[in-house]
C-alpha positions as CSV (number, residue, x, y, z in Angstrom):
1,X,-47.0,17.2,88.3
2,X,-44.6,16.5,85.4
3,X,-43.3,20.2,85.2
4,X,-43.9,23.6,86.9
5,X,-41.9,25.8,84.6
6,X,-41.5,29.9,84.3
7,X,-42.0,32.0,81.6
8,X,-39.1,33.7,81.6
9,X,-38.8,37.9,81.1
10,X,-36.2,39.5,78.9
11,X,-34.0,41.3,80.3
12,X,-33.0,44.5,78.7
13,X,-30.4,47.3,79.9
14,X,-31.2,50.9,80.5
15,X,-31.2,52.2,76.7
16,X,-33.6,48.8,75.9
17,X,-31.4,46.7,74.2
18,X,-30.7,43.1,75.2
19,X,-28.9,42.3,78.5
20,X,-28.0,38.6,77.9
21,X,-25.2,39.0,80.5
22,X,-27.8,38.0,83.4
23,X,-29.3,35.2,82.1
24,X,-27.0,32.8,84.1
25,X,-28.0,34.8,87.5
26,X,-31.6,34.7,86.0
27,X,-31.3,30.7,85.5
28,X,-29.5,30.2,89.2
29,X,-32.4,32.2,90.3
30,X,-35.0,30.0,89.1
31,X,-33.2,26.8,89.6
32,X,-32.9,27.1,93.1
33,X,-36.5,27.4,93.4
34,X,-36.8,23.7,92.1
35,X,-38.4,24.8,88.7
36,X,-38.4,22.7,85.8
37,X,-37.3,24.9,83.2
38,X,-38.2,28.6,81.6
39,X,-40.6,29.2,78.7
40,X,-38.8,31.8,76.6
41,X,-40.0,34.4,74.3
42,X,-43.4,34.5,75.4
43,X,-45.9,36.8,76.3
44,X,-44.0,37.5,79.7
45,X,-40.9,37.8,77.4
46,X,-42.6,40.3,75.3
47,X,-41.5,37.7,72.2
48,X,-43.6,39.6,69.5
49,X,-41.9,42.9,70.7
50,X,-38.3,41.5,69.8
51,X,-36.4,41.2,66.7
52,X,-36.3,37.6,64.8
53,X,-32.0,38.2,65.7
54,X,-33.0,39.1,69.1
55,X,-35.2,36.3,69.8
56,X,-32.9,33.8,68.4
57,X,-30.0,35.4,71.0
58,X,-32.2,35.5,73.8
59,X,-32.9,31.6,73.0
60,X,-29.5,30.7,72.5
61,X,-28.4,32.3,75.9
62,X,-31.3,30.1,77.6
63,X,-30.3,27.0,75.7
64,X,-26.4,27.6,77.5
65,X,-28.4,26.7,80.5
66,X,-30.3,24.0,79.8
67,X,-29.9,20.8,81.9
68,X,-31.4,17.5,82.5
69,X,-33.4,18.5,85.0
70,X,-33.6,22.3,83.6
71,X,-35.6,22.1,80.4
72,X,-35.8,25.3,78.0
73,X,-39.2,25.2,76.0
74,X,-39.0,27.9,73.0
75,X,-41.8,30.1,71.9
76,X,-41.2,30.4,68.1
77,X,-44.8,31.9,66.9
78,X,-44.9,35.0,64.4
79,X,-47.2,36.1,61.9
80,X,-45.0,35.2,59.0
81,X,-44.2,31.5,58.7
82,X,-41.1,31.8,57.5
83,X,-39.9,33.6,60.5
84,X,-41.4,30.7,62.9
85,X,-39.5,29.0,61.0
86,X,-36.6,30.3,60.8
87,X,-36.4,30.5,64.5
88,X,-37.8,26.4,65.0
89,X,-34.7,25.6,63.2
90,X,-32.3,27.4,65.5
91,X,-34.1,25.8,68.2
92,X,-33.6,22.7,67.5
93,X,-30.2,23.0,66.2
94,X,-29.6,24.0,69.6
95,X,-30.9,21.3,71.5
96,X,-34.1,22.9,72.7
97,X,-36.1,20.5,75.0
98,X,-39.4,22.0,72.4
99,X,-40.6,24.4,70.8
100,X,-44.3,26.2,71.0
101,X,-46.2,28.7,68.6
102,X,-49.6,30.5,69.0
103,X,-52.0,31.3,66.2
104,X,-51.0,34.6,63.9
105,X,-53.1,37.4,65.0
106,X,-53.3,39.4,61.7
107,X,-54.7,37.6,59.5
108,X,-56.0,35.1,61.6
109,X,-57.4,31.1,60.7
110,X,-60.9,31.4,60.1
111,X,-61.4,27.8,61.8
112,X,-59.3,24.6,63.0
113,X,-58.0,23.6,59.5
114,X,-56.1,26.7,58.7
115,X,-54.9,26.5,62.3
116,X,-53.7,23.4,61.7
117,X,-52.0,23.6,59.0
118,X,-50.5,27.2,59.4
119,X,-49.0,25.5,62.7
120,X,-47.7,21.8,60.6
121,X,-45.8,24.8,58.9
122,X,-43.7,25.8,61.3
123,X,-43.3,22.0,63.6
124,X,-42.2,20.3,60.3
125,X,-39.1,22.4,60.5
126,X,-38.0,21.1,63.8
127,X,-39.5,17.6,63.0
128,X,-37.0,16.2,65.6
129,X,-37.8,17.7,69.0
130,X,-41.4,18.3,70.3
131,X,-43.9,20.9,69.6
132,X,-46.8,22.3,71.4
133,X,-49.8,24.9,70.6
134,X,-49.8,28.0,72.8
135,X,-53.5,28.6,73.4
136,X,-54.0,32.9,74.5
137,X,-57.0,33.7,72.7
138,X,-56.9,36.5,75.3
139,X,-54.2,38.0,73.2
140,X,-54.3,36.7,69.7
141,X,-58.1,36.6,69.7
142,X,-58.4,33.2,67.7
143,X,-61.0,31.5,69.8
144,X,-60.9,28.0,67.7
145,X,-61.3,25.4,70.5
146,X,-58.3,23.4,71.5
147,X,-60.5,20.4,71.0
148,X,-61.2,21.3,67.7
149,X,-57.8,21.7,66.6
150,X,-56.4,18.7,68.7
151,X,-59.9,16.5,66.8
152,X,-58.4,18.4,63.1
153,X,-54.5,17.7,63.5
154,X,-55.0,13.7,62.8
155,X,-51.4,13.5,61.7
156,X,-51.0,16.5,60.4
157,X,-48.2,17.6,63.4
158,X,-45.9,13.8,63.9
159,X,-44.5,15.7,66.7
160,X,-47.3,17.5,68.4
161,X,-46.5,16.8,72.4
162,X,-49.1,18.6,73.4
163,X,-50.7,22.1,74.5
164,X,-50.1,25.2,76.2
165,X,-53.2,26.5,77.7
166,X,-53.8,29.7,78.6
167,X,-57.4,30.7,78.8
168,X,-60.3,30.3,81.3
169,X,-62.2,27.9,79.5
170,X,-61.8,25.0,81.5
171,X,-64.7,23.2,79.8
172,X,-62.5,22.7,76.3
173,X,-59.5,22.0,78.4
174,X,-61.0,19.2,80.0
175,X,-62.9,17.7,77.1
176,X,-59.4,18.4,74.8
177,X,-57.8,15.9,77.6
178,X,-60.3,13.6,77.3
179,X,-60.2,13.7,73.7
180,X,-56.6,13.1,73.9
181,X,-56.7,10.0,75.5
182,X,-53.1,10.9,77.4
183,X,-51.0,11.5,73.9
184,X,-50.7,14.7,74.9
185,X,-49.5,16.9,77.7
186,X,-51.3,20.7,78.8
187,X,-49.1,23.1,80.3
188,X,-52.2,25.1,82.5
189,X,-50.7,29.5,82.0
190,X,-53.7,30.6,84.6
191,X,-51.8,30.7,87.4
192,X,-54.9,32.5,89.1
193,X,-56.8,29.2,88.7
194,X,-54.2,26.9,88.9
195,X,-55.9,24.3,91.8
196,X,-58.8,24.4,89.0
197,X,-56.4,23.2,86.1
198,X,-54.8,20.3,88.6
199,X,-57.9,19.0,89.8
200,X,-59.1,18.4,85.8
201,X,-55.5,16.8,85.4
202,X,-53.4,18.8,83.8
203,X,-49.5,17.4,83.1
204,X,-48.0,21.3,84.5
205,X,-48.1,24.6,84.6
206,X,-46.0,27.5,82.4
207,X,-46.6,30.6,84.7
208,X,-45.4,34.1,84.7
209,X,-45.2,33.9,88.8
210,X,-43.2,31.2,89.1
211,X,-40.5,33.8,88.6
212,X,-41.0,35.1,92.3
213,X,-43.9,33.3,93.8
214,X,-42.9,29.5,93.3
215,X,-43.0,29.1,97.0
216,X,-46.6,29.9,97.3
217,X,-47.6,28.2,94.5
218,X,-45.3,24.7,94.8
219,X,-46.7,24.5,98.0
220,X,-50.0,25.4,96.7
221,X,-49.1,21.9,94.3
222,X,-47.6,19.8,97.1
223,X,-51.0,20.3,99.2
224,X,-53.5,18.8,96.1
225,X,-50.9,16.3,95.4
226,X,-51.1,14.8,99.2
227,X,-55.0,15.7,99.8
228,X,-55.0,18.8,101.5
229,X,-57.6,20.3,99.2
230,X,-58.4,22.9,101.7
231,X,-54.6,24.0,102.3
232,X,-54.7,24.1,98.9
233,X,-57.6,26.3,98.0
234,X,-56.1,28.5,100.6
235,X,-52.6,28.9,98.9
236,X,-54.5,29.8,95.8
237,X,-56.8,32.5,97.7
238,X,-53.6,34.1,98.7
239,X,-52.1,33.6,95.0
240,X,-55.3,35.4,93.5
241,X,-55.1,38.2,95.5
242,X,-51.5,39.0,94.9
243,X,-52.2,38.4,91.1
244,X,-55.6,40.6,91.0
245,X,-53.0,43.6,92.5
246,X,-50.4,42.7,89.6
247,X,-53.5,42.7,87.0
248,X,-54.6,46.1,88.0
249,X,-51.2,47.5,87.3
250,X,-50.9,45.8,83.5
251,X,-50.1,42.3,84.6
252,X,-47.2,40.4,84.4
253,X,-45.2,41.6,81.4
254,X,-45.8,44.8,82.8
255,X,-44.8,44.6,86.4
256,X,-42.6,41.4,86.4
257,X,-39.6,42.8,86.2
258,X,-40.4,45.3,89.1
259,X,-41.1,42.7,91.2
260,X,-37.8,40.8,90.2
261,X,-35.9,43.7,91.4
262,X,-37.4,44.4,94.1
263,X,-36.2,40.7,94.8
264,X,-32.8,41.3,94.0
265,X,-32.5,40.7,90.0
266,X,-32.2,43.6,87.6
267,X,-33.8,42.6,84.3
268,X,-34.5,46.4,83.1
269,X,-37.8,47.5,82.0
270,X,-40.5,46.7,79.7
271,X,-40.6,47.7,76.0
272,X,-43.1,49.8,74.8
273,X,-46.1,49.9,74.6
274,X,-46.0,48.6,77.7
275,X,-44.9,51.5,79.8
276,X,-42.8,51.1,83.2
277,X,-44.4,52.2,86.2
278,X,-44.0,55.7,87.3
279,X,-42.1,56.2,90.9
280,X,-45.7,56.8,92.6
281,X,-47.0,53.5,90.8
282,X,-43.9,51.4,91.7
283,X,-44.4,52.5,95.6
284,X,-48.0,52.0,95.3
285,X,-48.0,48.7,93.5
286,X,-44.7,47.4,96.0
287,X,-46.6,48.3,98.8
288,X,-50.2,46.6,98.3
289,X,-48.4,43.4,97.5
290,X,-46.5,43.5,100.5
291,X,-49.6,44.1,102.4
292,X,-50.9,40.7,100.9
293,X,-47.9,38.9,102.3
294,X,-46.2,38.6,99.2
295,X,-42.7,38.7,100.4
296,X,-43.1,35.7,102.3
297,X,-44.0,33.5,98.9
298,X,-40.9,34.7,96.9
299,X,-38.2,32.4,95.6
300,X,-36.0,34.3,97.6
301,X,-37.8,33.5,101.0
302,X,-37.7,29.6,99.5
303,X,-34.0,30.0,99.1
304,X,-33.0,31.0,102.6
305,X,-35.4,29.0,104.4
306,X,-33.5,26.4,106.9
């Protein structure tokens, strides 16, 4: 595995506007867990629900941390090209290890030549540092087949590194690697299915767990990488359960940044629409977790284990 990275949440203070102050506890956090790096303003960063000014702080606060083995991969998509673009230049002005951008969701491309080219758009502006297509037809309902557009770009995109997948069809993911021939790398966002992801190859994962269940799910890794496929399917039994329990409360943007407090990092609450959980949710939700076993997979458990 080349990189298991998080997508990171945005933290906000108690009146909902930006709380940048924490990112540097926020990037300790995830560091010591032996992550690879953060995907910011993303779906788990509610990106589409921030400002163009706020996103473009929130990146510049990531990009402070930024190491060599601490990579910051920016999400940069918006319906408006000039926006993505605007904010793929301050990327790369700032040294972002890449940039990503998902399909608009408006007015949407009809098929893989407008997504093509509506995407050339916005990498052309950061022509220097890698770009990647973020795959969620779950959200931005744009089912145009990774293989399509990866058989459409030609040379369209010079620096296209490669894709972030996040959707279940593990059909096109496969036969998009194939068709790739290894020029490109797939970031697997599933982290439900991961095991299924690693066993077709993919180069690693960009996961909204990793922010407090990289334990389970590096170990999860370290099992298929040495053989254990059994150990393996069992980390990822224990990882679906936990994530079917997070999915019944609103999923991950939702309940993230309960979960991070509860694990000792205040990151606020979620903007709406999404709505924060009630007091009866939060002790419902906390406690069906627990019962799963979940405090034993947290980063925190990895940190202060001998």
């Amino acid at each position: 595995m080349k990189s298991l990275i998080a997508a990171a949440h945005t933290p906000f203070d108690e009146k909902g506007k930006l709380q940048l102050s924490v990112i540097p506890e926020y990037a300790s956090y995830l560091k010591k867990s032996g992550l690879n790096g953060v995907f910011v303003n993303g779906t788990t960063g509610e990106g589409v629900s921030l400002s163009r000014e706020e996103r473009i702080e929130t990146a510049a606060a990531w990009l402070d941390q930024q190491s060599d083995d601490f990579r910051v991969l920016v999400h940069v998509g918006h319906n408006s090209i000039a926006e993505a673009q605007t904010l793929a230049e301050h990327a790369q002005e700032h040294d972002a290890s890449g940039i990503a951008a998902m399909s608009p969701t408006y007015f949407k491309p009809n098929d893989a030549i407008e997504l093509v080219r509506f995407n050339a758009q916005i990498a052309a502006s950061a022509s220097s540092i890698p770009f990647y297509y973020y795959h969620f037809p779950a959200l931005t309902d744009v089912h145009i087949s990774v293989r399509d557009f990866l058989a459409q770009v030609l040379g369209d995109i010079p620096n296209l590194k490669g894709v972030k997948f996040t959707h279940y069809d593990l059909m096109d993911l496969k036969l998009s690697m194939e068709f790739s021939e290894g020029r490109f790398e797939f970031f697997f966002g599933l982290d439900e299915i991961l095991l299924s992801a690693l066993i077709l190859g993919v180069s690693g994962a960009v996961g909204s767990t990793f922010n407090y269940m990289a334990h389970l799910l590096m170990t999860l890794v370290d099992h298929f990488e040495n053989r254990r496929l059994e150990e393996a399917k069992e980390c990822q039994i224990r990882a679906m359960k936990i994530i079917n329990v997070i999915h019944r409360y609103g999923g991950s943007a939702r309940v993230g940044k309960t979960i991070l407090r509860n694990c000792g990092l205040n990151l606020g609450q979620p903007r709406l629409p999404l709505r924060k959980l009630s007091i009866q949710e939060e002790s419902s939700f906390l406690r069906e977790i627990q019962e799963l076993g979940f405090d034993q997979y947290t980063i925190r458990s990895l940190n202060s284990a001998p």
